[in-house]
ROVEXZA-496964 format. One record per residue (C-alpha): residue in three letters; x, y, z. Coordinates in nm, 3 decimals. Layout:
N
   aa        u        v        w
  ala        X        Y        Z
...
END
This chain:
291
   aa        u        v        w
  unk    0.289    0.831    0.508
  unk    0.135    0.517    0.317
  unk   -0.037    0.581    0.009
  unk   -0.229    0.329   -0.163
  unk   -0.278    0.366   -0.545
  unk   -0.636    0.151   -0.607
  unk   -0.696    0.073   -0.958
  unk   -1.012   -0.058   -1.089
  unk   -0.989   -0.280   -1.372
  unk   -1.264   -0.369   -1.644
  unk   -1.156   -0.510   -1.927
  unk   -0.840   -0.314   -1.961
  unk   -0.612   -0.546   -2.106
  unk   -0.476   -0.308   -2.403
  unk   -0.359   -0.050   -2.147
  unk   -0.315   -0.201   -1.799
  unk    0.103   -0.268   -1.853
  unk    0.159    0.073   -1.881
  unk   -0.108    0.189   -1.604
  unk    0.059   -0.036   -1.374
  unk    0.406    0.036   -1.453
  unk    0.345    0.385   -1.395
  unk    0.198    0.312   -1.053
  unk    0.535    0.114   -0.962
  unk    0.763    0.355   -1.081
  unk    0.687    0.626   -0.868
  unk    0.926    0.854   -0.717
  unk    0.749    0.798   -0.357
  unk    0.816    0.487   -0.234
  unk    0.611    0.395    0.043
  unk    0.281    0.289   -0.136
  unk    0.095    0.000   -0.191
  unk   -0.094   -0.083   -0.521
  unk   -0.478   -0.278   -0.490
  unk   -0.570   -0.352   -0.843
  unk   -0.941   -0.461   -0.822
  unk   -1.032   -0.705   -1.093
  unk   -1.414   -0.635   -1.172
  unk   -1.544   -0.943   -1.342
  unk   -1.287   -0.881   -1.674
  unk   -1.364   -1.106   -1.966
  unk   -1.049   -1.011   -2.148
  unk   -0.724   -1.108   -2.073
  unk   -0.671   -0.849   -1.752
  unk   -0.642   -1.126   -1.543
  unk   -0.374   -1.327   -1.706
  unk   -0.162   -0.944   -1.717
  unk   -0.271   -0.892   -1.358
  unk   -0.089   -1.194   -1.232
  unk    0.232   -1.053   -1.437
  unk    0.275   -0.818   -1.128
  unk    0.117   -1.057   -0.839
  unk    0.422   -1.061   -0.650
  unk    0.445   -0.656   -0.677
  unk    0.077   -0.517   -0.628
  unk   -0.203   -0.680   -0.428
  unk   -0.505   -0.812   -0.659
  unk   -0.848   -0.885   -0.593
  unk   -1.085   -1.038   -0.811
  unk   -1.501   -0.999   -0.782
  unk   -1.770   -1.040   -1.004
  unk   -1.847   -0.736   -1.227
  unk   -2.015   -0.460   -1.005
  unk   -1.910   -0.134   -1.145
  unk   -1.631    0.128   -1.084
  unk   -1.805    0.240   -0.770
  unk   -1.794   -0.095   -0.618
  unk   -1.388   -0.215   -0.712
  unk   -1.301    0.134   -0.548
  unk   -1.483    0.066   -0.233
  unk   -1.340   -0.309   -0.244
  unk   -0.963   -0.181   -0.289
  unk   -1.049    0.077   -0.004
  unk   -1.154   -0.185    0.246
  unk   -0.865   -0.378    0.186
  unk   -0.577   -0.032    0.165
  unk   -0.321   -0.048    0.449
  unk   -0.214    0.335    0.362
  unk   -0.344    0.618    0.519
  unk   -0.383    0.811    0.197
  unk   -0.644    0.686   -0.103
  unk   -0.476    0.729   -0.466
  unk   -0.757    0.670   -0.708
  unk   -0.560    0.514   -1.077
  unk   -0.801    0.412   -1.405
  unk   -0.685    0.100   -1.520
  unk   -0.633    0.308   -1.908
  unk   -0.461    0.619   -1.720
  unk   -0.106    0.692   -1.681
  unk    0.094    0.891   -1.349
  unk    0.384    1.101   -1.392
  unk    0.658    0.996   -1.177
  unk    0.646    1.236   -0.946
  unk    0.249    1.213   -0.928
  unk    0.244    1.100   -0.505
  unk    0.569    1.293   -0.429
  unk    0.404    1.604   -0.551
  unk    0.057    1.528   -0.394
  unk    0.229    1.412   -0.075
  unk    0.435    1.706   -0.029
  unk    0.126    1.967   -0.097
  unk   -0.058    1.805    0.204
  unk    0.248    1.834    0.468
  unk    0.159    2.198    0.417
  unk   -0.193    2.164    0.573
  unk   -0.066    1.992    0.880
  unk   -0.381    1.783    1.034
  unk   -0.619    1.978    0.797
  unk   -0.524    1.789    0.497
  unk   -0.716    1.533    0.626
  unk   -1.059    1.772    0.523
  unk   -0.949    1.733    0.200
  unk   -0.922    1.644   -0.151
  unk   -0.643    1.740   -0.352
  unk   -0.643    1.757   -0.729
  unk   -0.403    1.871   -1.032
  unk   -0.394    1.941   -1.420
  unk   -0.312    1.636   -1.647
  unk   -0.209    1.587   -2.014
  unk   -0.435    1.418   -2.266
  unk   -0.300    1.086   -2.418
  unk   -0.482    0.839   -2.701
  unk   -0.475    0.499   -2.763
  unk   -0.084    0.476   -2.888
  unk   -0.003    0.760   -2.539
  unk    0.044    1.037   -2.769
  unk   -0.006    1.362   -2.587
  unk   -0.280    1.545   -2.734
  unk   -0.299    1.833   -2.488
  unk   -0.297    1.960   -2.142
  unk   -0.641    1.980   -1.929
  unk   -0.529    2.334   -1.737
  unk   -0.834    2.331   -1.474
  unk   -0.938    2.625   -1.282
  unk   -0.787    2.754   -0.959
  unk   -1.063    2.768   -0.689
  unk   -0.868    2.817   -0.410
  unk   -0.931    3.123   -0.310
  unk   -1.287    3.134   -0.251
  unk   -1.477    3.011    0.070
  unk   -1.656    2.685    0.066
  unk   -1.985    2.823   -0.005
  unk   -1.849    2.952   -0.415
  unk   -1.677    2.697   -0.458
  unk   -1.905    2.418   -0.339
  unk   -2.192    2.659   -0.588
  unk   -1.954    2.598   -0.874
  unk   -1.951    2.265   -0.805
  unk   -2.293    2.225   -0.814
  unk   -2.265    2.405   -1.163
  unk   -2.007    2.166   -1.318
  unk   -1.812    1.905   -1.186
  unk   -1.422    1.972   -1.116
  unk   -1.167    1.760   -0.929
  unk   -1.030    1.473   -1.206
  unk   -1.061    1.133   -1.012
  unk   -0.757    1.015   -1.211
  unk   -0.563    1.274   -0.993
  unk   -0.668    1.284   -0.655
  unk   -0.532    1.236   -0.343
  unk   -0.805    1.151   -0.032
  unk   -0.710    1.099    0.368
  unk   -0.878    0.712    0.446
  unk   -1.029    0.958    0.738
  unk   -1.278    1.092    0.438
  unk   -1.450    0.777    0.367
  unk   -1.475    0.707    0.762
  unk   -1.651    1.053    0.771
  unk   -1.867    1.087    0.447
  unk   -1.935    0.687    0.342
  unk   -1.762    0.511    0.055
  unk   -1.840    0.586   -0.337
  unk   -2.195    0.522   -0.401
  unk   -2.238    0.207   -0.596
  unk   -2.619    0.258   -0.661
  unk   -2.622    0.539   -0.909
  unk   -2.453    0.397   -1.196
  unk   -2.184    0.613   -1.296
  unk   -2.029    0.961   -1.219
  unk   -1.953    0.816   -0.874
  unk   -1.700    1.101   -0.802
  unk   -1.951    1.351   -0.902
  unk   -2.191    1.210   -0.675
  unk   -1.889    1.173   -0.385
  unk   -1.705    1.499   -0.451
  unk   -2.075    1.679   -0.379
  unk   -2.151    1.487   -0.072
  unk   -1.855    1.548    0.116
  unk   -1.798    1.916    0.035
  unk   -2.158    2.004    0.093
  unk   -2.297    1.753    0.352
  unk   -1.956    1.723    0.540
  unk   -1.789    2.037    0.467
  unk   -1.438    1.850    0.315
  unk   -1.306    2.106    0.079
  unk   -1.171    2.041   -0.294
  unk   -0.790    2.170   -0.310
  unk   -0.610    2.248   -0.644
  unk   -0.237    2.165   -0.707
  unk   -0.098    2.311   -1.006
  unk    0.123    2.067   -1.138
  unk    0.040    1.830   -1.454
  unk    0.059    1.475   -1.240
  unk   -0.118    1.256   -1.443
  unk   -0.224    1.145   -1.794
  unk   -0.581    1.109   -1.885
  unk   -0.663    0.872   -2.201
  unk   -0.935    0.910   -2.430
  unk   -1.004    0.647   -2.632
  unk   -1.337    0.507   -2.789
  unk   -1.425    0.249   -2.550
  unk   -1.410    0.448   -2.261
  unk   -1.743    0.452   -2.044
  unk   -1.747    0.847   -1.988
  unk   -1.730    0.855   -2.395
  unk   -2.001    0.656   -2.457
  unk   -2.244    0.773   -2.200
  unk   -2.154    1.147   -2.291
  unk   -2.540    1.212   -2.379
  unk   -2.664    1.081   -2.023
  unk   -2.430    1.236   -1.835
  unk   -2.558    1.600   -1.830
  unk   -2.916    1.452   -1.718
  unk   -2.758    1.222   -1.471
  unk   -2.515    1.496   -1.305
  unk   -2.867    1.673   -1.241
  unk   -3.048    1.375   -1.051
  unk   -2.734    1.378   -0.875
  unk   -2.683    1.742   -0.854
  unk   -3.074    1.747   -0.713
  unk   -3.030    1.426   -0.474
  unk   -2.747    1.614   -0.308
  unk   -2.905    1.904   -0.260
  unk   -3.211    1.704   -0.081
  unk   -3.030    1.598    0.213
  unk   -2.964    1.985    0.296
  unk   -3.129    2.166    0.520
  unk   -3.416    2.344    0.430
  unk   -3.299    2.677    0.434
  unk   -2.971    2.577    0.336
  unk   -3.063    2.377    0.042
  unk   -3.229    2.722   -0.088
  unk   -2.921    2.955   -0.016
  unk   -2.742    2.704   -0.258
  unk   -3.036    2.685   -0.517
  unk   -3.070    3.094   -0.502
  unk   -2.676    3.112   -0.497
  unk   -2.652    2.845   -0.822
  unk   -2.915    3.051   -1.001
  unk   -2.725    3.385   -0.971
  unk   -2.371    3.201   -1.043
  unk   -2.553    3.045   -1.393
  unk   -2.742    3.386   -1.475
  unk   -2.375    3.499   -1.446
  unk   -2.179    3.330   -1.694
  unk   -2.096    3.471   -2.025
  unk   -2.344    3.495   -2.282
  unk   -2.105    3.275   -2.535
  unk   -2.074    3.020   -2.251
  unk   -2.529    3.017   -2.240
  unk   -2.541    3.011   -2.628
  unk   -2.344    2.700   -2.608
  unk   -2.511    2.504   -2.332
  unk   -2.893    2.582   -2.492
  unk   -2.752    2.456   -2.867
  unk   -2.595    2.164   -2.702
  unk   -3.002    2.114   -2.546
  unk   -3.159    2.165   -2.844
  unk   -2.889    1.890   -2.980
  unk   -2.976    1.621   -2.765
  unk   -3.342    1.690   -2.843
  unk   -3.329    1.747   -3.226
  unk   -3.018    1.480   -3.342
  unk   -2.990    1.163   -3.343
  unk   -2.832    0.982   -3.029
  unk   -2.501    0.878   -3.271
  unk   -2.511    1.215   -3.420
  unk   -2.483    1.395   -3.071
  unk   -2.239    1.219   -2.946
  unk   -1.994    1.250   -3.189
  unk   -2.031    1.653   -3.170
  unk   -2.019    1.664   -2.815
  unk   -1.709    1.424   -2.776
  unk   -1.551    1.677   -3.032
  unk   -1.629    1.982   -2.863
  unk   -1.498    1.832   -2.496
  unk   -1.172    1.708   -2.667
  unk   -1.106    2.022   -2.817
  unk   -1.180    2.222   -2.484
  unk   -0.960    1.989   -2.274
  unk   -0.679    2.119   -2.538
END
């Protein structure tokens, strides 16, 4: 089985060697690598065409991440989607692992998407920590797809997606900014029934570093996730779309009452603090929780 490892690239020049080279050293060989150029003004380009006779590259005016994933998809020859940030890292054995957890689902790894744990790099790929995530398997669609709606899960930098997905459920939306796997990871599990899948293996390394777009639009994202969350739910049927509302009232009334003291003084923060001031907390408090 194929796998193609697309990697969107935006000015990316300080990490894209080592993203790259981690992409070509897999374990797995049969894979293809699409690095999508997306309008850089650094010197990507000039370290893309390093590897030109090793990976495929396309180049395209600036459009967002959205839009150089749906570009490397159109052009994949594999039959499995490997989503890579151009500043991430993969363990060696990242598609070997991935590969071998979907020959246990036989034709029904095609419904869905499979994610892992990863470790937490900076700038110099120190390890800072380990991002353990939660093990959903267990529960039906319905909980899980409710948690989901609660908070996203899944790590893009991790996944592994069946080409059959996009055929079924569209390509990432390249209207809505950012949080396009939010917005993608809702709209196939609850429109199209596709179901998220959790491997626990550490496959990947996830680097935080200043420049990062999810870092500096930490402050919009919680408002964003909830247009999304809300534009999701829209497109359900009536009386479905309720059942999940009633369901995702119950699940939040729920949670611990250290978990709801958190959330409302991270509210009043945004409201209260300056935009600068905010930030810096709340990048804080979601680096020491990935720990």
């Amino acid at each position: 089985m194929k796998v193609s490892i697309i990697i969107p690239v935006y000015n990316a020049e300080q990490f894209l060697d080592e993203c790259i080279n981690s992409a070509l050293n897999q374990t797995y060989n049969n894979i293809e690598i699409i690095a999508v150029n997306d309008g850089s003004t650094d010197n990507s380009k000039n370290i893309l065409e390093k590897f030109n006779s090793k990976i495929k590259i396309i180049h395209k005016i600036n459009g967002g991440t959205a839009s150089a994933l749906n570009a490397g998809i159109k052009e994949m020859n594999g039959e499995w989607f490997k989503w890579l940030s151009a500043d991430d890292v993969l363990k060696r054995n990242c598609i070997d692992a991935l590969i071998k957890e979907t020959k246990q689902f036989g034709e029904s790894a095609k419904n869905h998407i499979f994610y892992s744990n990863y470790e937490l790099i900076d700038e110099t790929s120190k390890v800072m920590g380990k991002y353990i995530k939660e093990n959903y398997n267990d529960l039906d669609n319905f909980d899980r797809n409710v948690i989901l709606l609660d908070h996203f899960f899944g790590s893009g930098n991790t996944v592994l997606i069946h080409k059959s997905v996009f055929e079924k459920c569209g390509m990432f939306d390249e209207h809505i900014g950012y949080q396009e796997d939010y917005e993608f990871w809702l709209r196939c599990c609850l429109l199209f029934n596709v179901q998220l899948f959790f491997i626990s293996d550490t496959l990947a390394q996830y680097r935080i570093h200043t420049s990062q777009l999810t870092q500096k639009n930490l402050t919009q994202n919680i408002s964003h996730a909830n247009i999304i969350r809300n534009m999701i739910l829209e497109k359900l049927e009536p009386d479905i779309k309720l059942k999940y509302i009633d369901a995702l009232n119950k699940f939040q009334k729920q949670k611990p009452l250290k978990t709801k003291i958190r959330r409302k003084l991270r509210d009043i923060m945004f409201k209260t603090m300056s935009k600068t001031t905010s930030e810096k907390i709340l990048r804080m408090y979601l680096n020491r929780k990935r720990n």
